[in-house]
Structures are given as structure tokens and as C-alpha cells.
PyMOL Python script that loads the backbone (N, CA, C, O; Angstrom):
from pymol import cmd

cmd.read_pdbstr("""\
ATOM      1  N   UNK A   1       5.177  44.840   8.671  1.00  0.00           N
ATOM      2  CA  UNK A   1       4.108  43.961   9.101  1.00  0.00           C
ATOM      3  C   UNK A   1       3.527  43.197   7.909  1.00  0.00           C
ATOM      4  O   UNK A   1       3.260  41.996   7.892  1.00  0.00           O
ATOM      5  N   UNK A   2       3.350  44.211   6.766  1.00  0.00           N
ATOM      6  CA  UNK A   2       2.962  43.156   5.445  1.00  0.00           C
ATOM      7  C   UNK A   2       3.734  42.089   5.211  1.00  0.00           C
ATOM      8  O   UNK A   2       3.434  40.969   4.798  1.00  0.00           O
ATOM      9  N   UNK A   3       5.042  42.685   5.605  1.00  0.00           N
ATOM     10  CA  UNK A   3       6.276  41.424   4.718  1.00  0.00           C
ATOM     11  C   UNK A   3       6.051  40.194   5.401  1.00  0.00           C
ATOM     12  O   UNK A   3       6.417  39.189   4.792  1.00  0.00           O
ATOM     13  N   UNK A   4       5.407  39.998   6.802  1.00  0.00           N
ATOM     14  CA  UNK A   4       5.720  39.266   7.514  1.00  0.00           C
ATOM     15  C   UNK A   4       4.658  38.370   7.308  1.00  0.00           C
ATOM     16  O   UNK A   4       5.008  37.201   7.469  1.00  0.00           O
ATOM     17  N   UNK A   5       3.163  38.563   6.925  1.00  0.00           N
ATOM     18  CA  UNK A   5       1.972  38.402   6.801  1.00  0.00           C
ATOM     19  C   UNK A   5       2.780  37.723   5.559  1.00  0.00           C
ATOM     20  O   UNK A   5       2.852  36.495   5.541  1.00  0.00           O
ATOM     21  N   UNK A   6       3.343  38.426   4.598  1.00  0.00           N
ATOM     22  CA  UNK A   6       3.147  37.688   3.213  1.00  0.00           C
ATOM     23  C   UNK A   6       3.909  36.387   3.388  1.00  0.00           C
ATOM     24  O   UNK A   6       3.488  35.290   3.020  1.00  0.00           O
ATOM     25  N   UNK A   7       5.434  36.685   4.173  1.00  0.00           N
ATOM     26  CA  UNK A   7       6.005  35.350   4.272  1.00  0.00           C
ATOM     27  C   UNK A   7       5.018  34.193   4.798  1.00  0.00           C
ATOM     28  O   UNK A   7       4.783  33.140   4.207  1.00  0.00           O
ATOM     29  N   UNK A   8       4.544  34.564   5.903  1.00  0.00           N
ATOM     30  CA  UNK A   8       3.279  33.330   6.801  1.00  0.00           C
ATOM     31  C   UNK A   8       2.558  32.815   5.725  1.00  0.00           C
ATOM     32  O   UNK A   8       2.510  31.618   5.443  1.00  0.00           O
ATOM     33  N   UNK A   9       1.874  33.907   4.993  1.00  0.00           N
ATOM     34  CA  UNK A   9       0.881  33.362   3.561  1.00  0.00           C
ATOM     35  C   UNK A   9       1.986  31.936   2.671  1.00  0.00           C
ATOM     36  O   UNK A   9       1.947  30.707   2.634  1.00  0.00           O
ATOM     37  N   UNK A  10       2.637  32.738   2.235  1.00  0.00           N
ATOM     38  CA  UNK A  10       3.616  31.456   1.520  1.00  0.00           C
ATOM     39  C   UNK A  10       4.147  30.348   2.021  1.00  0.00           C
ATOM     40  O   UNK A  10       4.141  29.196   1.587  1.00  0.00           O
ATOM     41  N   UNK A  11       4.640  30.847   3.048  1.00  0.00           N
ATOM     42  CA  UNK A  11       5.377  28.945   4.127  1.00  0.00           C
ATOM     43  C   UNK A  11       3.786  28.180   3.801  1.00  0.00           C
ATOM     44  O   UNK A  11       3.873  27.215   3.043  1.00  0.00           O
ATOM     45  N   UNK A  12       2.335  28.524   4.305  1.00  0.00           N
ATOM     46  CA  UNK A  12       1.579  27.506   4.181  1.00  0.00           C
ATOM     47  C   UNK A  12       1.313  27.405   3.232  1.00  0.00           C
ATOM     48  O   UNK A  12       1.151  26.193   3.086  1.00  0.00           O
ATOM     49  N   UNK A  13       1.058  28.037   2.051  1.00  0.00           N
ATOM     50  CA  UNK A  13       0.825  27.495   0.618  1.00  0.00           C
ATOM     51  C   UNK A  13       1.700  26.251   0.513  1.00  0.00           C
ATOM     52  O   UNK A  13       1.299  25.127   0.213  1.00  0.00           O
ATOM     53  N   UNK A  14       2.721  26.541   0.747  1.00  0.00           N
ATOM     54  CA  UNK A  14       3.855  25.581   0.461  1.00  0.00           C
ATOM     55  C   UNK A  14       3.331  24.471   0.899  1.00  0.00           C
ATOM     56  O   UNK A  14       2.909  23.655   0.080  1.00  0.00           O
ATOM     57  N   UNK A  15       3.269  24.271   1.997  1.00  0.00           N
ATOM     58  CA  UNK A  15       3.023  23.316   3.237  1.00  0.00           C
ATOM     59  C   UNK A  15       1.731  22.637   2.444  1.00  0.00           C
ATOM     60  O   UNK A  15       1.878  21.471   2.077  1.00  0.00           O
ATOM     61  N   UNK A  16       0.084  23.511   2.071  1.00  0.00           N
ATOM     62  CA  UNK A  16      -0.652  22.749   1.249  1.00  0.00           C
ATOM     63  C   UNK A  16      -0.211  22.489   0.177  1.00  0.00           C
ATOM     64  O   UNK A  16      -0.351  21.272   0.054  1.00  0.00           O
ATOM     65  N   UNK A  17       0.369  22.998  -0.928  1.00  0.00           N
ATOM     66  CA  UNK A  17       0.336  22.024  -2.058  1.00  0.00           C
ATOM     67  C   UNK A  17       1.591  20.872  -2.127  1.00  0.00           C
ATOM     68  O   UNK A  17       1.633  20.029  -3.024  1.00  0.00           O
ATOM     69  N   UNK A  18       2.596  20.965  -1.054  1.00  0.00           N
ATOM     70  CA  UNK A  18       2.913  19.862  -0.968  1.00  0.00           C
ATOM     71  C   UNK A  18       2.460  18.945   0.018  1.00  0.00           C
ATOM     72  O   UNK A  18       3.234  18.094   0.458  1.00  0.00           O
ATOM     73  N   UNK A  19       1.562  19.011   0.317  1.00  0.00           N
ATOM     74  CA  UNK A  19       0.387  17.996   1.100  1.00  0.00           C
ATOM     75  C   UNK A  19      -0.728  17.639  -0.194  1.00  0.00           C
ATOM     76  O   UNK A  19      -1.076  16.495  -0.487  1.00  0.00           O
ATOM     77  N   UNK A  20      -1.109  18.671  -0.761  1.00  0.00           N
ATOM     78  CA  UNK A  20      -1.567  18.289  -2.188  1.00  0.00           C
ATOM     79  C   UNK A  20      -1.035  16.878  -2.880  1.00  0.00           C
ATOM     80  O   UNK A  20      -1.539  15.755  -2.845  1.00  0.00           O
ATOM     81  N   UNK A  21       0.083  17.323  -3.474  1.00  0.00           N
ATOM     82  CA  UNK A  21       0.725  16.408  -4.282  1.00  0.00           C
ATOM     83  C   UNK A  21       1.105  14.843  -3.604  1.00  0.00           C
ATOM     84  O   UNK A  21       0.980  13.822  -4.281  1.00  0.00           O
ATOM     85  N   UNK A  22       1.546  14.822  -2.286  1.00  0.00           N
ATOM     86  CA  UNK A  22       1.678  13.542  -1.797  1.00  0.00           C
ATOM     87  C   UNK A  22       0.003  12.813  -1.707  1.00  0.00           C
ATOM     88  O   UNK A  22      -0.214  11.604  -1.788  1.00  0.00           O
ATOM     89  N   UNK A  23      -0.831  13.659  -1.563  1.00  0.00           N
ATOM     90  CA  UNK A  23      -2.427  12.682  -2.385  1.00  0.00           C
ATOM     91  C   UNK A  23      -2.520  11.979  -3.257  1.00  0.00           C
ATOM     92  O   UNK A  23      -3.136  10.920  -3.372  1.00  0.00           O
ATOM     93  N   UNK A  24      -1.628  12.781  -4.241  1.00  0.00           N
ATOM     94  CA  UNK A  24      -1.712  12.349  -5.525  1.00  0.00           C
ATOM     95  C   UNK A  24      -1.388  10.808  -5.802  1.00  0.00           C
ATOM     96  O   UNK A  24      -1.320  10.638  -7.019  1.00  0.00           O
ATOM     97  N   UNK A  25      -1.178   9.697  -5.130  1.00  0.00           N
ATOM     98  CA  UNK A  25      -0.844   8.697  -4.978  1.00  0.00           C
ATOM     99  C   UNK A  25      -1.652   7.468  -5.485  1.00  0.00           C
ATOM    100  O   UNK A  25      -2.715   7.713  -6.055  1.00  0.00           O
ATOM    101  N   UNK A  26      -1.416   6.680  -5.397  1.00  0.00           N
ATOM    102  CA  UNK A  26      -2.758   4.906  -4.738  1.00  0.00           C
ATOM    103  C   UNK A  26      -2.200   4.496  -3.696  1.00  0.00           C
ATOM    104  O   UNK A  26      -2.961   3.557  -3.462  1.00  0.00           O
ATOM    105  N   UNK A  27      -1.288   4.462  -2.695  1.00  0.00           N
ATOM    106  CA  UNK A  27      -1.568   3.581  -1.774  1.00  0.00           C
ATOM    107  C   UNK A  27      -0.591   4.832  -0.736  1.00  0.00           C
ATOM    108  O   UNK A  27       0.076   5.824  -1.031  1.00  0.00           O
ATOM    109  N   UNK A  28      -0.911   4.214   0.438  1.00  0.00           N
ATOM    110  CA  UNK A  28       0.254   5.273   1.886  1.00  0.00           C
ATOM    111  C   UNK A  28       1.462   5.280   1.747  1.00  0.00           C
ATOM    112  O   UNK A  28       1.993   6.198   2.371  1.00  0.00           O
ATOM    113  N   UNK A  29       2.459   4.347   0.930  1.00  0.00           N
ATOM    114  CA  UNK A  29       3.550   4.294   1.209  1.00  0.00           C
ATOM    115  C   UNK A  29       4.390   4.926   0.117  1.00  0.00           C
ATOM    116  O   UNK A  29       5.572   5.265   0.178  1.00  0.00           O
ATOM    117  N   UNK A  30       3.512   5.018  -0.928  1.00  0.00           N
ATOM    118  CA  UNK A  30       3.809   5.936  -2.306  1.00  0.00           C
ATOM    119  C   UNK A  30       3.797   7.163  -1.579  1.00  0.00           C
ATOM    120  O   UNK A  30       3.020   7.505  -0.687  1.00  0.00           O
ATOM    121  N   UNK A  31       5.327   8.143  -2.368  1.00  0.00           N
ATOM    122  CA  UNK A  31       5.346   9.348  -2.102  1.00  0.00           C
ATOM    123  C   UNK A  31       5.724   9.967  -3.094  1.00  0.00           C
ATOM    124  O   UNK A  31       5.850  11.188  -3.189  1.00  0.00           O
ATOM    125  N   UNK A  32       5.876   9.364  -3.694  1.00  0.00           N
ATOM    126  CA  UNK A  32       6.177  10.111  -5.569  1.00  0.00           C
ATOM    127  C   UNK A  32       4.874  10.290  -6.311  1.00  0.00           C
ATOM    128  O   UNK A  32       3.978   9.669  -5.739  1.00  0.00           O
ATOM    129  N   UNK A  33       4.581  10.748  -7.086  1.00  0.00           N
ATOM    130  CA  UNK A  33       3.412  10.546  -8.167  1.00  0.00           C
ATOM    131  C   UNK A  33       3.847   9.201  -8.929  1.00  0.00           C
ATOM    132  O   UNK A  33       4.993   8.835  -9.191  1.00  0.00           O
ATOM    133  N   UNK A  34       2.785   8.641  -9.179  1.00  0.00           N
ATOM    134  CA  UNK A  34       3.246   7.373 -10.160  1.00  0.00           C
ATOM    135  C   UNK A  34       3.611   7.440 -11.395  1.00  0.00           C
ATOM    136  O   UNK A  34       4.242   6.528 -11.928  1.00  0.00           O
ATOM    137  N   UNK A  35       3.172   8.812 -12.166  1.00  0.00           N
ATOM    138  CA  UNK A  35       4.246   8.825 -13.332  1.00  0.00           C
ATOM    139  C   UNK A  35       5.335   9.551 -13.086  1.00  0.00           C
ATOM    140  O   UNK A  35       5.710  10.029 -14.156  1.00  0.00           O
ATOM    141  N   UNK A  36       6.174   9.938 -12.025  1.00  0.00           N
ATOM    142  CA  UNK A  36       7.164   9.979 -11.408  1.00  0.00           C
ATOM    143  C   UNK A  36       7.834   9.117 -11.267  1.00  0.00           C
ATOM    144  O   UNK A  36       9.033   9.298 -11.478  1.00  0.00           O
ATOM    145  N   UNK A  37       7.357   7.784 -10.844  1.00  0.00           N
ATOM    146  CA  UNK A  37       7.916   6.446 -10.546  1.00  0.00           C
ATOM    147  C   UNK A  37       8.292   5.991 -12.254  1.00  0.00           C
ATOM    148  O   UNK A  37       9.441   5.944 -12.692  1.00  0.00           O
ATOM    149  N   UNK A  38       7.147   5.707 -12.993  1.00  0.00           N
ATOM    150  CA  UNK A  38       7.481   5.143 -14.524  1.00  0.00           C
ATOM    151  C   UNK A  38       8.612   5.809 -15.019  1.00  0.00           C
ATOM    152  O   UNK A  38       9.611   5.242 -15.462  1.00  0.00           O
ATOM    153  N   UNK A  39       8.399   7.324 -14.919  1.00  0.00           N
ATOM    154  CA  UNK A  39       9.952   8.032 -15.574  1.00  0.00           C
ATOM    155  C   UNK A  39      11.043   7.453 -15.123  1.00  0.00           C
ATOM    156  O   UNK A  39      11.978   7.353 -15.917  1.00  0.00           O
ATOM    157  N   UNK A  40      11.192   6.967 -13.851  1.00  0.00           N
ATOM    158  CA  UNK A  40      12.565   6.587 -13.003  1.00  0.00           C
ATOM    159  C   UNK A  40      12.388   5.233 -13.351  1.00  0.00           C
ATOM    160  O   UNK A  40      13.346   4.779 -12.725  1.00  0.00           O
ATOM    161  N   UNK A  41      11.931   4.370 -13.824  1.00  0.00           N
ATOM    162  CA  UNK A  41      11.953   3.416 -14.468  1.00  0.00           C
ATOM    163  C   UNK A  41      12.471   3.318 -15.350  1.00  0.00           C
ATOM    164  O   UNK A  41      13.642   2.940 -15.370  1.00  0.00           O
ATOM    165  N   UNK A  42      11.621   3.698 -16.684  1.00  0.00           N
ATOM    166  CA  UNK A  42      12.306   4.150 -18.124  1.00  0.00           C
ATOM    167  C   UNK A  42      13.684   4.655 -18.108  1.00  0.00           C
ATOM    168  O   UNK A  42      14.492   4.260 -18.949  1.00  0.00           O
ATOM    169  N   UNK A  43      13.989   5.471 -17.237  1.00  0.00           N
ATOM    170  CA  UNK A  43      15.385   6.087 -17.515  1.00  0.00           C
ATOM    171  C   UNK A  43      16.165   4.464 -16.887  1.00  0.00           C
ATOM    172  O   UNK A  43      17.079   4.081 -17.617  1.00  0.00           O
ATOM    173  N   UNK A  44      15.983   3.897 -16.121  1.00  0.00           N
ATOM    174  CA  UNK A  44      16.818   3.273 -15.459  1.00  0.00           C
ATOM    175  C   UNK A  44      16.999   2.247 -16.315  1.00  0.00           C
ATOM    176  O   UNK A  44      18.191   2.103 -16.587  1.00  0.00           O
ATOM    177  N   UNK A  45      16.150   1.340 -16.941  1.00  0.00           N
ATOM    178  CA  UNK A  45      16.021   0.700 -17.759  1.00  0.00           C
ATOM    179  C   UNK A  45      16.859   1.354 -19.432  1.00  0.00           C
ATOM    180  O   UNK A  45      17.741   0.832 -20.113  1.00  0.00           O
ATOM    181  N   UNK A  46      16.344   2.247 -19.559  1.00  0.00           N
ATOM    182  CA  UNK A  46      17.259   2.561 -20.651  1.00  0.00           C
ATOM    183  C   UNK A  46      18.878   2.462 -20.300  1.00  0.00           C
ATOM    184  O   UNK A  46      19.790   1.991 -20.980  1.00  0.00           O
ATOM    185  N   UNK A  47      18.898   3.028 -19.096  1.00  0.00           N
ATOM    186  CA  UNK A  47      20.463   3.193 -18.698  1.00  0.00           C
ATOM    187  C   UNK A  47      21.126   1.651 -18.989  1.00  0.00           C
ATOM    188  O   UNK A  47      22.080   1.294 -19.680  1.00  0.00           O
ATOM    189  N   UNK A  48      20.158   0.904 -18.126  1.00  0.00           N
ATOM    190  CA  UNK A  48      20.813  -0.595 -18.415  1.00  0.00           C
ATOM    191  C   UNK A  48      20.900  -1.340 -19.822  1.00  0.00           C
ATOM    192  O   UNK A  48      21.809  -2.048 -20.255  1.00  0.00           O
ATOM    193  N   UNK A  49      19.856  -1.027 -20.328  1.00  0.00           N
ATOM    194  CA  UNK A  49      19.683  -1.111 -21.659  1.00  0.00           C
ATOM    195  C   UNK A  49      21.156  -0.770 -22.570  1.00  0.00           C
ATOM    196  O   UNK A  49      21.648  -1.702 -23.206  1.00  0.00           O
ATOM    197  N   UNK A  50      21.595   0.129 -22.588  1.00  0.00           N
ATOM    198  CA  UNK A  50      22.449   0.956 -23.322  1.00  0.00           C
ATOM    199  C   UNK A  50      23.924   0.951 -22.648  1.00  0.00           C
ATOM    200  O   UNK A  50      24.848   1.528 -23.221  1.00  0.00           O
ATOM    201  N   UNK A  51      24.076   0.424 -21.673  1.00  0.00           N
ATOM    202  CA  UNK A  51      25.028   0.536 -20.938  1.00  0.00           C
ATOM    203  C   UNK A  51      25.515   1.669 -19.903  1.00  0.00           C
ATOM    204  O   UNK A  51      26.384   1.526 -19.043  1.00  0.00           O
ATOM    205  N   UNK A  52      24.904   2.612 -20.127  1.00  0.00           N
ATOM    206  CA  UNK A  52      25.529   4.082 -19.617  1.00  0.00           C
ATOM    207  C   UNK A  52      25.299   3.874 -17.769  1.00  0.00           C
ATOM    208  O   UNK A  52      25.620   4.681 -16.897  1.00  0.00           O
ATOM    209  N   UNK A  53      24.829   2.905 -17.649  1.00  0.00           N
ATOM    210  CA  UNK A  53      24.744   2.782 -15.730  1.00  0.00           C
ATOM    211  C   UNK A  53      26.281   2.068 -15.602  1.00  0.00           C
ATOM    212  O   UNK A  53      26.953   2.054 -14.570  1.00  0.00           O
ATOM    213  N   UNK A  54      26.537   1.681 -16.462  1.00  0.00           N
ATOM    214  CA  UNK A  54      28.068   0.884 -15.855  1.00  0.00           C
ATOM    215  C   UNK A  54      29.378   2.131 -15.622  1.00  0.00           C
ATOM    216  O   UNK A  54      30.448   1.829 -15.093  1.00  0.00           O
ATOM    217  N   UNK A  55      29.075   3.487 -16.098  1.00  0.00           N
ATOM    218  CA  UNK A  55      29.982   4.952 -16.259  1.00  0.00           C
ATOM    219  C   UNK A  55      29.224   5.445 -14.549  1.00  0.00           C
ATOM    220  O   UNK A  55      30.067   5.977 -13.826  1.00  0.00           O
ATOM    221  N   UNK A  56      28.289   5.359 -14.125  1.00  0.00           N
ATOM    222  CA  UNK A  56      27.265   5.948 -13.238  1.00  0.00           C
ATOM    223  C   UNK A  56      28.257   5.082 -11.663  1.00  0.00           C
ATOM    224  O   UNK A  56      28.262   3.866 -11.467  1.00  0.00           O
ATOM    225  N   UNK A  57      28.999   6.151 -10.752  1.00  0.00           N
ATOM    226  CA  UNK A  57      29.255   5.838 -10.070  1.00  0.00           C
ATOM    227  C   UNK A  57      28.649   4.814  -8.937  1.00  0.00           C
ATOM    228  O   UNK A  57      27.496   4.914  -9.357  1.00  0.00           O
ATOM    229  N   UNK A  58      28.542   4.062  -8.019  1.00  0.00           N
ATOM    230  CA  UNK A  58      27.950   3.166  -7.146  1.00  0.00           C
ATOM    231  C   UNK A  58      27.131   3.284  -6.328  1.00  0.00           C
ATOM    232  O   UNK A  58      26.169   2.566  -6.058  1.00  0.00           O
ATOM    233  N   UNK A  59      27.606   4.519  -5.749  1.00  0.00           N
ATOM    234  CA  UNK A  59      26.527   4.942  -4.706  1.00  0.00           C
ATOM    235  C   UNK A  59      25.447   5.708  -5.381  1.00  0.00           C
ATOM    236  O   UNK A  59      24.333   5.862  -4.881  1.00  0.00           O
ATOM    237  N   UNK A  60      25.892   6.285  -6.784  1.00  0.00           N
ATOM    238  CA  UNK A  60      24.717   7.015  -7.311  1.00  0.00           C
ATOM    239  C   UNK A  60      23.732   5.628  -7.790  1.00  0.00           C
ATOM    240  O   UNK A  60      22.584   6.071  -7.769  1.00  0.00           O
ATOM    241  N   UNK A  61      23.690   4.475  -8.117  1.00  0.00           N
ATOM    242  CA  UNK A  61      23.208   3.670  -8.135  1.00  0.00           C
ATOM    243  C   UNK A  61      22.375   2.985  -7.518  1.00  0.00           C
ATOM    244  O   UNK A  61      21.390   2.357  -7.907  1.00  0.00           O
ATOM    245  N   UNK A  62      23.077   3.223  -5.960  1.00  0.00           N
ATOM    246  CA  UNK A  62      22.253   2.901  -4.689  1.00  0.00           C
ATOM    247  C   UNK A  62      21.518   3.606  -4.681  1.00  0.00           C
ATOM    248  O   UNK A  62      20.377   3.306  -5.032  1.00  0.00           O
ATOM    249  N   UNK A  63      21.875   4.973  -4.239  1.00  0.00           N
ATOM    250  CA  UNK A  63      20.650   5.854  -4.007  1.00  0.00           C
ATOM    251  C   UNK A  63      19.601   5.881  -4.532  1.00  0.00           C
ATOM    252  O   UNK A  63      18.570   6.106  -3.899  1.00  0.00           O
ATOM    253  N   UNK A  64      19.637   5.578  -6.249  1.00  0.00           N
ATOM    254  CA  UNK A  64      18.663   5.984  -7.088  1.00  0.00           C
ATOM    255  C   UNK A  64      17.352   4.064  -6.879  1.00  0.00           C
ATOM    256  O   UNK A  64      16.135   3.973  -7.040  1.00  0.00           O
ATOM    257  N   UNK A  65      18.433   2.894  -6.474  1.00  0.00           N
ATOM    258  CA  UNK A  65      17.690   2.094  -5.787  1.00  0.00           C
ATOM    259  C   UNK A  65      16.633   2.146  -5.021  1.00  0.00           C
ATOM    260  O   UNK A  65      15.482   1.755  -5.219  1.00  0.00           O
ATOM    261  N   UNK A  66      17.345   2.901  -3.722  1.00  0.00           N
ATOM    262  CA  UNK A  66      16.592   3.150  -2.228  1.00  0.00           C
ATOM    263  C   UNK A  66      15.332   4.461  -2.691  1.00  0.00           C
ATOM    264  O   UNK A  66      14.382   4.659  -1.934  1.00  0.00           O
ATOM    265  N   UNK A  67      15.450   5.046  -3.636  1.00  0.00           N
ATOM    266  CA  UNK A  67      14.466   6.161  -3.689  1.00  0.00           C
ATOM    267  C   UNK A  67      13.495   5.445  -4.400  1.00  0.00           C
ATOM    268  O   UNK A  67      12.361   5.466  -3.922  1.00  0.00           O
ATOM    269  N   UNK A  68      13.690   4.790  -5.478  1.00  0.00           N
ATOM    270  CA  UNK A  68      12.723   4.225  -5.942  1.00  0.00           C
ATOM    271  C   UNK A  68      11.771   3.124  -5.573  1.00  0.00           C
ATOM    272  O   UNK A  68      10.614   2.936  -5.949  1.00  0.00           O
ATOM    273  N   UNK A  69      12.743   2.248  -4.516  1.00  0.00           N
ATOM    274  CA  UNK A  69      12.132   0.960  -3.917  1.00  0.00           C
ATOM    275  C   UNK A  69      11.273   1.285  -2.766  1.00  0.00           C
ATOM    276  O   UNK A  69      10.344   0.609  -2.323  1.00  0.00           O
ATOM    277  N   UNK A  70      11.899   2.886  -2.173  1.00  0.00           N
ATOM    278  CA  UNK A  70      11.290   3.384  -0.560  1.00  0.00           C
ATOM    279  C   UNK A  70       9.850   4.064  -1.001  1.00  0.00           C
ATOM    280  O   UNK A  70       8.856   4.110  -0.276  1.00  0.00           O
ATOM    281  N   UNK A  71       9.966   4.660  -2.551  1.00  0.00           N
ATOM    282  CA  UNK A  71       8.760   5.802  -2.627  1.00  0.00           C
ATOM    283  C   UNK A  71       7.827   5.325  -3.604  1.00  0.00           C
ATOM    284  O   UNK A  71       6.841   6.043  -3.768  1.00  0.00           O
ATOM    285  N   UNK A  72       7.948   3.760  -4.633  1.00  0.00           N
ATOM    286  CA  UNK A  72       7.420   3.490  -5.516  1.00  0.00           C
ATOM    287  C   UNK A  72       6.635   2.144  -5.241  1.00  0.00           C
ATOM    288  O   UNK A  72       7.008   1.009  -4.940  1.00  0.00           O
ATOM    289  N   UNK A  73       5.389   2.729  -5.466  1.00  0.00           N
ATOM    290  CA  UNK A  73       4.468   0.820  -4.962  1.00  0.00           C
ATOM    291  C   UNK A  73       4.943   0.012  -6.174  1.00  0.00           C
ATOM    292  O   UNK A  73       5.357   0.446  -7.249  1.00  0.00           O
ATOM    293  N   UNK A  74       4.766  -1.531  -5.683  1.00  0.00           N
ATOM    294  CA  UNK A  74       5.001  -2.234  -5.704  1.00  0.00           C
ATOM    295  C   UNK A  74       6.552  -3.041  -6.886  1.00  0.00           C
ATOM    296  O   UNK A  74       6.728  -3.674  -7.927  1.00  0.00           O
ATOM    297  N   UNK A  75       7.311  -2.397  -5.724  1.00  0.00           N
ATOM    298  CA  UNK A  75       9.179  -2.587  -6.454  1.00  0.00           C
ATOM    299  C   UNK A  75       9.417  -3.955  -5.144  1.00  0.00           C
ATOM    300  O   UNK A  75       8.984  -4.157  -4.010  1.00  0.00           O
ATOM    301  N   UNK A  76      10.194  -4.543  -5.939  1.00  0.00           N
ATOM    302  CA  UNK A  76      10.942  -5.820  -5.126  1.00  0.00           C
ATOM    303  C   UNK A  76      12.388  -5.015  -4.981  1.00  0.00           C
ATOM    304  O   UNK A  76      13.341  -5.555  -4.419  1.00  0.00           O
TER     305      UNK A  76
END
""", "prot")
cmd.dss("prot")
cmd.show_as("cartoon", "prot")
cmd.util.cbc("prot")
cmd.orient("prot")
């Protein structure tokens, strides 16, 4: 009966602090933290910078597009 109590305790912790962290935002459509977003910037930019995105398969390219453009305010 404890074990079961303790699991219930943890699923909602979970559940609040990742309801926590999506606060952490400025606007509704942000779901990253915004220095979450700058890191994925910087790296991406360096990548292009340096060349190492042209070794970086295509779709890993896309993806890393769509995550950043879907979860980061204001990306064109």
C-alpha cells in the first residue's frame, strides 16, 4: 500500500514541476525556456559557422528546424 501511495506521490510531482517549467516562458507558444532556445541557437550557428552541419544528416536538420521554430518565440 506504501509503494503505491509513493508511486501516486511521484507521477504528480512530475506532472507539477513539469507544469512548473513550461511557466518559465514569455509568451503561450514558447515551450522551451528561453535560454534553452539561445543554446540551440549558438550551437546551430556555430555548426554553420564551422561547417560541421554540412556532415549532420538532413532530417537531423529538419527536425532540429521544426523544434526550434515550433517551441522558440519569435523564429521566422
Amino acid at each position: 500500500m506504501q509503494k503505491i501511495i509513493l508511486v501516486i506521490f511521484l507521477i504528480f510531482s512530475l506532472i507539477f514541476v513539469s507544469y512548473g517549467e513550461l511557466q518559465d516562458t514569455t509568451s503561450g507558444k514558447c515551450y522551451m525556456r528561453l535560454d534553452d532556445c539561445e543554446k540551440m541557437k549558438k550551437a546551430r550557428d556555430k555548426a554553420i559557422a564551422d561547417g560541421s552541419i554540412n556532415h549532420m544528416p538532413a532530417q537531423g536538420r529538419q527536425l532540429f528546424d521544426e523544434i526550434y521554430a515550433n517551441n522558440c518565440p519569435n523564429t521566422k
